[in-house]
N, C-alpha and C positions, 0 to 999 in steps of 0.2 A: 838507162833502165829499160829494160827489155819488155812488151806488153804483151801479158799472153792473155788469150782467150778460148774459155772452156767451149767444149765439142759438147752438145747434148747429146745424152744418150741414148743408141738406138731404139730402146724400146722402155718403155715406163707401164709399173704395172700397182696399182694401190691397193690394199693389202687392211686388213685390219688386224693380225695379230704382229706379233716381234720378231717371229722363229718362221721362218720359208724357207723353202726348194726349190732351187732351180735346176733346170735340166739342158736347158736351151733349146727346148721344145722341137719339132721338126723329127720327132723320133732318134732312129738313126742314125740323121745328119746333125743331132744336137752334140752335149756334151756329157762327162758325166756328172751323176746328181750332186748338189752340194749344197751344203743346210750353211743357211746364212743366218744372222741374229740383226734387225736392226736397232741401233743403241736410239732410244725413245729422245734423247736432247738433241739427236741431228735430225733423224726424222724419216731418213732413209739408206737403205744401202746398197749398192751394187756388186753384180755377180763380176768374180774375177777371170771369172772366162769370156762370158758373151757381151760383159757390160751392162746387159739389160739390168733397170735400176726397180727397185722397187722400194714404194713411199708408204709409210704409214696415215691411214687417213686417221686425222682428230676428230674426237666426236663431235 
Protein backbone atom coordinates (compact mmCIF):
# COMPACT_ATOMS: atom_id res chain seq x y z
CA UNK A 1 0.00 0.00 0.00
CA UNK A 2 1.40 3.09 -1.36
CA UNK A 3 1.47 6.34 1.30
CA UNK A 4 0.65 9.42 -0.31
CA UNK A 5 0.98 12.76 1.12
CA UNK A 6 -0.86 15.97 0.56
CA UNK A 7 1.17 19.13 -0.90
CA UNK A 8 -0.49 22.24 0.89
CA UNK A 9 -1.53 24.76 -1.02
CA UNK A 10 0.14 27.59 -2.23
CA UNK A 11 -1.78 30.12 -1.00
CA UNK A 12 -4.87 30.12 1.55
CA UNK A 13 -7.19 32.71 1.68
CA UNK A 14 -10.39 32.88 4.49
CA UNK A 15 -13.36 34.16 3.23
CA UNK A 16 -16.72 34.62 4.98
CA UNK A 17 -19.28 34.10 2.23
CA UNK A 18 -19.80 30.61 0.07
CA UNK A 19 -19.59 32.15 -3.65
CA UNK A 20 -15.83 33.76 -4.59
CA UNK A 21 -13.57 34.70 -7.50
CA UNK A 22 -10.63 33.94 -8.30
CA UNK A 23 -8.42 35.51 -10.69
CA UNK A 24 -4.96 34.34 -9.72
CA UNK A 25 -4.33 37.75 -8.92
CA UNK A 26 -0.79 39.25 -10.44
CA UNK A 27 -3.00 40.90 -13.00
CA UNK A 28 -1.94 39.90 -16.27
CA UNK A 29 0.14 37.16 -15.09
CA UNK A 30 -2.96 35.55 -13.38
CA UNK A 31 -5.76 33.64 -14.75
CA UNK A 32 -9.06 33.92 -15.91
CA UNK A 33 -11.92 34.70 -13.39
CA UNK A 34 -13.71 31.98 -12.08
CA UNK A 35 -16.62 31.83 -9.55
CA UNK A 36 -16.15 29.16 -7.16
CA UNK A 37 -18.95 27.91 -4.49
CA UNK A 38 -17.62 26.51 -1.32
CA UNK A 39 -19.92 23.59 -0.17
CA UNK A 40 -20.41 24.64 3.79
CA UNK A 41 -19.75 20.53 5.23
CA UNK A 42 -16.16 20.59 3.81
CA UNK A 43 -15.45 23.97 4.49
CA UNK A 44 -13.24 24.93 1.80
CA UNK A 45 -12.44 25.01 -1.91
CA UNK A 46 -9.89 25.38 -4.31
CA UNK A 47 -9.21 27.22 -7.56
CA UNK A 48 -8.68 24.72 -10.34
CA UNK A 49 -6.25 26.76 -11.93
CA UNK A 50 -3.74 28.32 -9.26
CA UNK A 51 -4.76 25.89 -6.39
CA UNK A 52 -4.83 28.72 -4.23
CA UNK A 53 -7.48 27.41 -1.61
CA UNK A 54 -9.92 29.30 -0.06
CA UNK A 55 -11.62 28.45 3.73
CA UNK A 56 -14.73 29.48 5.05
CA UNK A 57 -14.28 31.13 8.39
CA UNK A 58 -17.13 29.83 11.18
CA UNK A 59 -18.47 32.19 13.22
Amino acid sequence: MSQQTQTPPPETEYVTTTRIACDGGDGALGHPRVWLSIDEKLGYVECGYCDKRFVLKKD
